[in-house]
VOGU-3710 file (C-alpha; in Angstrom, 3 decimals, decimal comma):
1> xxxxxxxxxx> 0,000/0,000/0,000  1,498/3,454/-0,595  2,117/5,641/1,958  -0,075/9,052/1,823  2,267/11,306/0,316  3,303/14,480/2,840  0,216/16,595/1,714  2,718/19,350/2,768  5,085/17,879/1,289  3,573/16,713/-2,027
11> xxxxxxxxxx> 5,307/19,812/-4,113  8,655/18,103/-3,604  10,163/16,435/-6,748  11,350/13,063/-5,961  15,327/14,634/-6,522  14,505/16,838/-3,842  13,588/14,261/-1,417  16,240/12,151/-1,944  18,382/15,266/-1,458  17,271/15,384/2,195
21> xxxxxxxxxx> 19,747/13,705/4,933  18,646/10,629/5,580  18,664/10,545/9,331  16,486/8,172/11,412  15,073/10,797/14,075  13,614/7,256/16,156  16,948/5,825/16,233  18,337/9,532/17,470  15,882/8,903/20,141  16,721/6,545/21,484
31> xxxxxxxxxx> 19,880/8,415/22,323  20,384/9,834/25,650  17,903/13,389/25,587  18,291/16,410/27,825  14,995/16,928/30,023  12,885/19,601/28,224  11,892/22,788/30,276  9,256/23,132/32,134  6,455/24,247/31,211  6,252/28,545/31,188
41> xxxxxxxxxx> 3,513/31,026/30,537  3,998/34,744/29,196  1,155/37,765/28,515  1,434/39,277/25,226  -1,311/41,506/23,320  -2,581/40,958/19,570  -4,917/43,537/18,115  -7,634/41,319/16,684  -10,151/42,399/14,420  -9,708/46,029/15,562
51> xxxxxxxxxx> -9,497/45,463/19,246  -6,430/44,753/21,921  -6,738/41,219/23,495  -4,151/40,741/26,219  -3,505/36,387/26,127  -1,574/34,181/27,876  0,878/31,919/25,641  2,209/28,756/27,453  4,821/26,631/25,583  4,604/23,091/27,720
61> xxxxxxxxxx> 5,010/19,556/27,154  2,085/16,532/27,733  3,886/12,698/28,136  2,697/9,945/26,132  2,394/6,587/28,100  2,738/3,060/27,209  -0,288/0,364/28,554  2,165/0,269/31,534  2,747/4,109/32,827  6,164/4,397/30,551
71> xxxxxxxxxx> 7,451/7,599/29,272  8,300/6,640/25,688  7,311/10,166/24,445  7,036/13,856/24,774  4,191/16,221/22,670  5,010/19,909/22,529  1,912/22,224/22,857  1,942/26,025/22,251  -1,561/27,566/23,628  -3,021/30,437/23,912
81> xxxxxxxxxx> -5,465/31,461/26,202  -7,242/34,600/26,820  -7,398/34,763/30,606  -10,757/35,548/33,140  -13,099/33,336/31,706  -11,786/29,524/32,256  -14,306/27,087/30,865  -16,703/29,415/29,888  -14,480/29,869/26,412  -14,271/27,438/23,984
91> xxxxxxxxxx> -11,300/25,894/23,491  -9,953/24,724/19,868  -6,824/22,319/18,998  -5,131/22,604/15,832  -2,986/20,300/14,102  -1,453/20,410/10,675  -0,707/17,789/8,201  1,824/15,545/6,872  2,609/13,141/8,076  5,226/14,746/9,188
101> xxxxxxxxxx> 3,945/18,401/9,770  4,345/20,874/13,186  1,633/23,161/13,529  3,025/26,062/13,133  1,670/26,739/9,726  -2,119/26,785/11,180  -0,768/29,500/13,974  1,508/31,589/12,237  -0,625/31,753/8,675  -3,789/31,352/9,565
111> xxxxxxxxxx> -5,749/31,552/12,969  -2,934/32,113/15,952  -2,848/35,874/16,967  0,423/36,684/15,205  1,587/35,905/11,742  3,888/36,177/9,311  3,530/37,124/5,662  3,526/33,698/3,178  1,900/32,673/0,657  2,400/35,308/-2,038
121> xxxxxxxxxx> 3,611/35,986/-5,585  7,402/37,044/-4,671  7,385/35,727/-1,321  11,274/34,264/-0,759  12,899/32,358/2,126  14,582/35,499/2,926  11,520/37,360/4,178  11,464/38,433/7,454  10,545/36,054/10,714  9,327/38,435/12,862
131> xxxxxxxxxx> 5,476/37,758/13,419  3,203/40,952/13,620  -0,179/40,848/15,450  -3,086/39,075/13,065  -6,261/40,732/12,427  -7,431/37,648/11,405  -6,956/35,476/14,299  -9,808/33,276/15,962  -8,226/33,898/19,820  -11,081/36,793/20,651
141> xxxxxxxxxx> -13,809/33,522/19,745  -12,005/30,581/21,110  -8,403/29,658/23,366  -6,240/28,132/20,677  -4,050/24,882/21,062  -1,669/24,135/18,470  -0,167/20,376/18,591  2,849/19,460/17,215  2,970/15,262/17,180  5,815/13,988/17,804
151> xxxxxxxxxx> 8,582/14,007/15,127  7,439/17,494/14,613  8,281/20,891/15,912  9,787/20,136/18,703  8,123/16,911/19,769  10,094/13,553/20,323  9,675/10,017/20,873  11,918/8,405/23,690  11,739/5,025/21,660  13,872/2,896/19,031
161> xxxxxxxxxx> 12,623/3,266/15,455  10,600/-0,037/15,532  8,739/0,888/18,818  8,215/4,818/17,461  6,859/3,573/14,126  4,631/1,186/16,161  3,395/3,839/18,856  2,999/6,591/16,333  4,223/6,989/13,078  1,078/4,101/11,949
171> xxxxxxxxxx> -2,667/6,184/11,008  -4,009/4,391/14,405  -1,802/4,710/16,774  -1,854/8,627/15,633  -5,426/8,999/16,459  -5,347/7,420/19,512  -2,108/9,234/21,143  -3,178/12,661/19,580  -6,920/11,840/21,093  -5,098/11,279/24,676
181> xxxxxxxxxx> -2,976/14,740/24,198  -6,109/16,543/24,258  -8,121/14,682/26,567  -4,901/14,824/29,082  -4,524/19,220/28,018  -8,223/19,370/29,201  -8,189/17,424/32,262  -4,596/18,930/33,323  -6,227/22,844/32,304  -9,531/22,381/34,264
191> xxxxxxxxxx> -11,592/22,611/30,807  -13,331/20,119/30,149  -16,931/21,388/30,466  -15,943/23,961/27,409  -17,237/23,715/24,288  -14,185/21,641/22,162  -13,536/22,284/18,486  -10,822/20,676/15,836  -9,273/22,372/13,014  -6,993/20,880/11,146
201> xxxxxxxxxx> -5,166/21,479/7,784  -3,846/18,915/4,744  -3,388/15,630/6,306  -4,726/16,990/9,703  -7,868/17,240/7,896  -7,449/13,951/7,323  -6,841/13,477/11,231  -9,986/15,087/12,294  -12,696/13,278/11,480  -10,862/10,729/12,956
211> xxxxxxxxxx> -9,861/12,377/15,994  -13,541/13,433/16,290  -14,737/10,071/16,510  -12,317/8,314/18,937  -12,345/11,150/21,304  -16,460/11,002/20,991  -16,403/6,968/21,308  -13,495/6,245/22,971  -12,341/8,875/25,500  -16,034/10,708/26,689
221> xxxxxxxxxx> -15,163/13,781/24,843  -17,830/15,263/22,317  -16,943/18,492/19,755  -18,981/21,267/19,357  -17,257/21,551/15,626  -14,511/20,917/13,070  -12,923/23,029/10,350  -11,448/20,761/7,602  -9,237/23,207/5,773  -7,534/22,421/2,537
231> xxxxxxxxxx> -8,323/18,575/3,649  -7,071/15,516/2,103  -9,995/13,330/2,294  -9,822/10,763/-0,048  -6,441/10,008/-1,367  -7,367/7,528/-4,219  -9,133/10,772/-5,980  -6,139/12,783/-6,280  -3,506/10,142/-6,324  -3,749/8,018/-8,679
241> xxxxxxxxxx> -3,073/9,374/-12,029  -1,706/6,126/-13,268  -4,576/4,140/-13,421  -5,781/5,159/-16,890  -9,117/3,528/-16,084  -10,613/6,277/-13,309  -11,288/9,637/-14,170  -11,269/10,698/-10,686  -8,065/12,364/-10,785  -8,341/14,193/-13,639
251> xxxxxxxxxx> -11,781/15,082/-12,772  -11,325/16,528/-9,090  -8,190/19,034/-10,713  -9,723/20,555/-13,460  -12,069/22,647/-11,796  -8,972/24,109/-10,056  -7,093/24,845/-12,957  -9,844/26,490/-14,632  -10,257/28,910/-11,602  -6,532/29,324/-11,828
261> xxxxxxxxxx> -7,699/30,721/-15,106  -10,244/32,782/-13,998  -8,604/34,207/-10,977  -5,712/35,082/-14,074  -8,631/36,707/-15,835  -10,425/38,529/-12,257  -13,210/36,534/-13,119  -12,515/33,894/-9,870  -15,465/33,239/-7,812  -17,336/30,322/-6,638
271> xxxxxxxxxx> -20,652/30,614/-8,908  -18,352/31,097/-11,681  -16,994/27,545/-11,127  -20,331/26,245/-11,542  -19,925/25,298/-15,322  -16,964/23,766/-15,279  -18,261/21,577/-12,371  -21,030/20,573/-14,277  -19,050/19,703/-17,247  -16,719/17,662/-14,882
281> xxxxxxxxxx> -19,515/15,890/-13,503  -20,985/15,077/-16,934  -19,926/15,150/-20,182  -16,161/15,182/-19,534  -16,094/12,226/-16,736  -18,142/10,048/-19,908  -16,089/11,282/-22,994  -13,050/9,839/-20,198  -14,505/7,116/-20,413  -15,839/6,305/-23,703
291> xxxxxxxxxx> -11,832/6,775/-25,084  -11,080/4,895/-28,418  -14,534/3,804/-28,469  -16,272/7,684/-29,696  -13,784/8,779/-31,797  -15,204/12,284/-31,191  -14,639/12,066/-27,769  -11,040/13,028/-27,558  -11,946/15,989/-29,906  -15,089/17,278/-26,949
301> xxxxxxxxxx> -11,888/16,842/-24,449  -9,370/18,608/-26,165  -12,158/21,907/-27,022  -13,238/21,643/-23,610  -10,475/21,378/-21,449  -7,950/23,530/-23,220  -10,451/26,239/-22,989  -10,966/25,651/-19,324  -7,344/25,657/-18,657  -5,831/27,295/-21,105
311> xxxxxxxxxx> -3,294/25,159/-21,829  -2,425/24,693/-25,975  -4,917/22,706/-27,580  -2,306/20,835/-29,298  -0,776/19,394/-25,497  -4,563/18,503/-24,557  -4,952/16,511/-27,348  -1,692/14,723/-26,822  -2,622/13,969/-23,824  -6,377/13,086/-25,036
321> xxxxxxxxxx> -7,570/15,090/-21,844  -6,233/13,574/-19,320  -3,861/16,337/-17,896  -1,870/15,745/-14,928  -0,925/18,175/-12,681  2,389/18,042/-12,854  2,116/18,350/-16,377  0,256/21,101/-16,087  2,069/23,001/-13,625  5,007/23,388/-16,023
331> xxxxxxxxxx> 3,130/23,716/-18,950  0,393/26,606/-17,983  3,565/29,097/-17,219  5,764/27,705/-19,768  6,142/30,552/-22,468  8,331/32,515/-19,041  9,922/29,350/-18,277  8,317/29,343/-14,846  6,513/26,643/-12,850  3,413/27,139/-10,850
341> xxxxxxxxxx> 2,992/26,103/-7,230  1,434/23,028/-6,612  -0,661/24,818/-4,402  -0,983/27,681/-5,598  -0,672/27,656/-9,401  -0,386/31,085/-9,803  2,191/31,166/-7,617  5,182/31,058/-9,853  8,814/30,727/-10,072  11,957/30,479/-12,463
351> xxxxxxxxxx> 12,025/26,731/-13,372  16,214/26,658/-13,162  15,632/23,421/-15,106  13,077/23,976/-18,006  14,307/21,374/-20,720  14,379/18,845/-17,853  11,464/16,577/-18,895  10,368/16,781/-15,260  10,438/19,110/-12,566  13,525/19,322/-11,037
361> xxxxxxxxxx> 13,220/22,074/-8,404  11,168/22,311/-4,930  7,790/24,119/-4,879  7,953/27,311/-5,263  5,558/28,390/-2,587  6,533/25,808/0,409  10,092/26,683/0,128  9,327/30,325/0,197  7,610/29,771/3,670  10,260/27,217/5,361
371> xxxxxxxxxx> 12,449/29,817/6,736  10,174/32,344/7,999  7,395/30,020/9,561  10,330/28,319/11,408  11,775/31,194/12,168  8,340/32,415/13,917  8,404/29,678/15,879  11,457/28,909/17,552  11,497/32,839/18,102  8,360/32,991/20,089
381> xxxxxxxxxx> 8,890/29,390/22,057  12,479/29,857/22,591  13,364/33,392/22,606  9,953/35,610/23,942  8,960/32,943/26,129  11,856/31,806/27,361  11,134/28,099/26,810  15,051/27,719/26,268  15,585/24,060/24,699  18,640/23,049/22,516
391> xxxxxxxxxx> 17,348/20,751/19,444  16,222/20,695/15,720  12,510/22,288/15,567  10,957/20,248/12,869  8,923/22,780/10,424  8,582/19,521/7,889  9,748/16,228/8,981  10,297/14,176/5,642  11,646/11,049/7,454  8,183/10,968/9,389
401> xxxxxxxxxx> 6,807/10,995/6,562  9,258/7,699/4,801  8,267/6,036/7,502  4,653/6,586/8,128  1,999/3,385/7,783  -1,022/3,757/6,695  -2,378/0,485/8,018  -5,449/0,170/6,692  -7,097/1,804/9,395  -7,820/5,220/8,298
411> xxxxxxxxxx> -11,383/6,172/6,824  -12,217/9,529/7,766  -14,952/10,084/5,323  -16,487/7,075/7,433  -15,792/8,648/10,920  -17,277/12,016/9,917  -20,145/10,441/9,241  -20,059/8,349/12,213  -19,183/11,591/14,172  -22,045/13,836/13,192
421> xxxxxxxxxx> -24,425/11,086/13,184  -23,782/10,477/16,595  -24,231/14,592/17,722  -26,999/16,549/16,252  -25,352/19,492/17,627  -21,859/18,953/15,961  -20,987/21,378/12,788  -18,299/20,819/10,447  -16,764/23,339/7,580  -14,635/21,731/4,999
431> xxxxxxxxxx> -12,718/24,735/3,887  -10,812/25,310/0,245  -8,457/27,318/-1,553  -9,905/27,247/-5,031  -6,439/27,136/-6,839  -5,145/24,341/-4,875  -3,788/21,462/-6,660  -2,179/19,326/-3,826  -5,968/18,996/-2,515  -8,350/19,983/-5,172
441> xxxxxxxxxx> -11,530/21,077/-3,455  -13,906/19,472/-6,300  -12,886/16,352/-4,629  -14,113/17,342/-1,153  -17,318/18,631/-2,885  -18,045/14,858/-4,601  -17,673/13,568/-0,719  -20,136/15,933/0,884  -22,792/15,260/-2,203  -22,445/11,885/-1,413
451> xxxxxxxxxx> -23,206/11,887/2,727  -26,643/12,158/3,899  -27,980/15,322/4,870  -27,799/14,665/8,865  -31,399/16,394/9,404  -30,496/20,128/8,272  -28,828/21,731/5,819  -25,417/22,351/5,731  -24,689/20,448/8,690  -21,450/19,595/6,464
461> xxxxxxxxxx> -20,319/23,277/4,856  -18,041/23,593/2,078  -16,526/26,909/2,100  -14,737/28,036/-1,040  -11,908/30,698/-1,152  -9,761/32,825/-3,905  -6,235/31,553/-3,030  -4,726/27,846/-2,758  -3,721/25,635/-0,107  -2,724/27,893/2,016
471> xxxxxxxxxx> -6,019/30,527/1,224  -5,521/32,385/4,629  -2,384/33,577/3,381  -4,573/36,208/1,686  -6,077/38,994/3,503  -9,671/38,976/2,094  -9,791/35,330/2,336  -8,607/35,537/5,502  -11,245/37,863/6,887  -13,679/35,472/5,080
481> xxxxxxxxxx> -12,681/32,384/6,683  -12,623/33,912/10,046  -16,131/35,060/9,523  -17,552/31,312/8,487  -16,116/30,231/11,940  -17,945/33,009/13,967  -21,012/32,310/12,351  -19,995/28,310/13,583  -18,841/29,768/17,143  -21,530/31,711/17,789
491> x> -24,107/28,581/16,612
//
């Protein structure tokens, strides 16, 4: 079975992966460690939305026990909580993706109460680390966890490889570790009559569902609500380009390539998707699969999707429709021998290799934000707070990621189902970047339309936004996402 590609990660040629060292952070483990700090707490202020909120931010560390009481591992949390109030606020835990992700991009891009700028057209790993406050943030609604699991950030197991791949680099043993980290943060915080939410990005989309349903089932903890942003829901549909027989790949990336067009055109907006999504649905999912047999058919592809995408006519019928996104990555930007962002296709950069027949470079957008996320981070848990600790903070782990098992285990389509079914009260927003291409949201749109509808409308919400994978980069989709989760808050 193939391991689920970092969905952070997934921009990386396979050159530049096999560029990376090729250390064994279990077997470093297992190494003699120096105690990490204790726990420590600091007040800053964040103008929010207009208005001064004074926060506490605690940088502290929850154990992870074997069956028998055994230390063999150490999660590293970075909260924030706005002080007064205790249990009367809702309390949300974030986690990004991966395998093999901290969550640093959720609290420095997106929803933490500083941020730094990533994300954009020109963007470079030069830009500045310091984090100003974030207008955008979700701490005036809700205290904010961020988790980092270990392998990540600054998270560790205490264990060999064998026993850390076993106890959590497998898609069970995640869920059920991760589940105890918050159940153990709410117990040790005195919060466990708030309302609970779970946001989580990429592969920790993925997660949450899951999450949802073992800490519902399992531990005697329900959620109020989950945000599913940029999620990774069903890997087969975006995947698995090489099995000429399913048209689910190429079916769940066109519609973001054509709004790549449209947003090139200032035409981008959800209801103007709404042809191309019909097409997708209909005529070009049957001319995929008629082929050889409607000799017409390839000629309806080639009209259609070239126009869509604007890609040369020419390629498209090459390729008799079925364009990949690599392929068209390097071909939509070709004539300035650039290469789009796999999430973010408009997000461009000098291809240093354009004759190569494939890519041979790293995304332009993730490597843009490497420096100054991490940066962000290990400033504010090492340096303002004082949470002084002397190892590698993990931004990206890729050997989390080589060694990751699936297992067989992980349906979170099922478990949100499960999940809501179970809670009449429970909301969920699946939240996408239209332009994204690492997880095209037409694919989390053929999910939804095929769940029941729970009793009300919209109890699942997909929210649609002008930007990519990382949408919250932009301002006004920013201010736009925040104002979907008030509207879930306040419910």
């Amino acid at each position: 079975m193939r391991t689920i590609l970092l969905a952070l990660l997934l921009a990386a040629p396979l050159p530049a992966l096999a560029a990376e060292p090729a250390d064994k952070p279990a077997e470093k483990a297992a190494s003699d460690h120096a105690p990490l700090p204790a726990d420590k707490t600091i007040r800053q202020t964040a103008v929010i939305d207009g208005r001064s909120v004074a926060y506490d931010v605690t940088v502290g560390t929850i154990a992870v026990n074997d069956a028998k009481g055994k230390k063999i591992g150490e999660v590293v949390y970075t909260a924030y909580v706005v002080p007064g109030r205790g249990a009367a606020r809702p309390v949300t835990f974030a986690f990004n993706g991966g395998p093999g992700a901290s969550s640093a991009f959720l609290n420095f891009g997106a929803i933490g109460p500083k941020r730094v700028q990533f994300g954009a057209q020109g963007d470079a790993p030069s830009d500045s680390a310091v984090a100003r406050d974030n207008p955008y943030s979700w701490l005036d609604m809700t205290d904010l966890v961020f988790i980092d699991p270990v392998g990540t950030g600054f998270s560790r197991t205490l264990e060999d490889e064998a026993a850390s791949k076993r106890d959590f680099f497998t898609a069970q043993a995640d869920i059920e570790y991760l589940s105890r980290v918050v159940f153990d943060w709410l117990n040790q915080n005195g919060r466990m009559t708030s309302s609970k939410y779970l946001i989580g990005e990429s592969y920790g989309g993925y997660r949450v569902p899951r999450l949802a349903y073992y800490l519902q089932s399992q531990l005697g903890v329900g959620l109020n609500g989950l945000v599913l942003v940029s999620p990774y829901l069903n890997p087969t549909s975006i995947d698995d380009e090489e099995n000429a027989l399913s048209p689910l790949p190429y079916m769940v990336s066109l519609p973001s390539m054509a709004a790549a067009r449209l947003e090139r055109q200032g035409a981008l907006t959800p209801a103007a998707l709404a042809e191309v999504e019909s097409y997708t649905r209909g005529e070009f999912a049957t001319d995929l699969f008629r082929g050889r047999s409607d000799p017409q058919a390839i000629e309806r592809l080639t009209t259609r999707v070239a126009g869509y995408t604007g890609l040369d006519a020419a390629l498209v019928r090459r390729l008799e429709g079925r364009v990949g996104v690599r392929t068209y990555l390097r071909e939509v930007h070709r004539d300035r021998k650039e290469i789009g962002s796999i999430y973010d296709s408009n997000v461009t950069a000098f291809d240093p290799f354009p004759g190569a027949v494939e890519q041979q470079s790293n995304d332009p957008l993730l490597v843009s934000i490497m420096a100054p996320t991490t940066g962000a981070a290990v400033d504010l848990m090492t340096n303002q707070v004082g949470w002084k600790v002397q190892a590698r903070y993990n931004l990206l782990s890729y050997d989390v990621n080589r060694v990751w098992d699936r297992d067989n285990s992980d349906k979170p389509v099922a478990d949100l189902r499960r999940a809501i079914s179970a809670d009449p009260k429970m909301t969920v927003i699946v939240a996408h970047g239209m332009d994204d291409l690492s997880c095209p949201y037409f694919a989390s749109r053929l999910v939804i339309d095929q769940m029941p509808g729970f009793g009300q409308a919209e109890r699942v919400k997909l929210a649609l936004y002008a930007g990519g994978h990382m949408y919250y980069s932009r301002p006004d989709s920013a201010a736009q996402f925040r104002r979907d989760a008030m509207a879930m808050y306040r419910r």
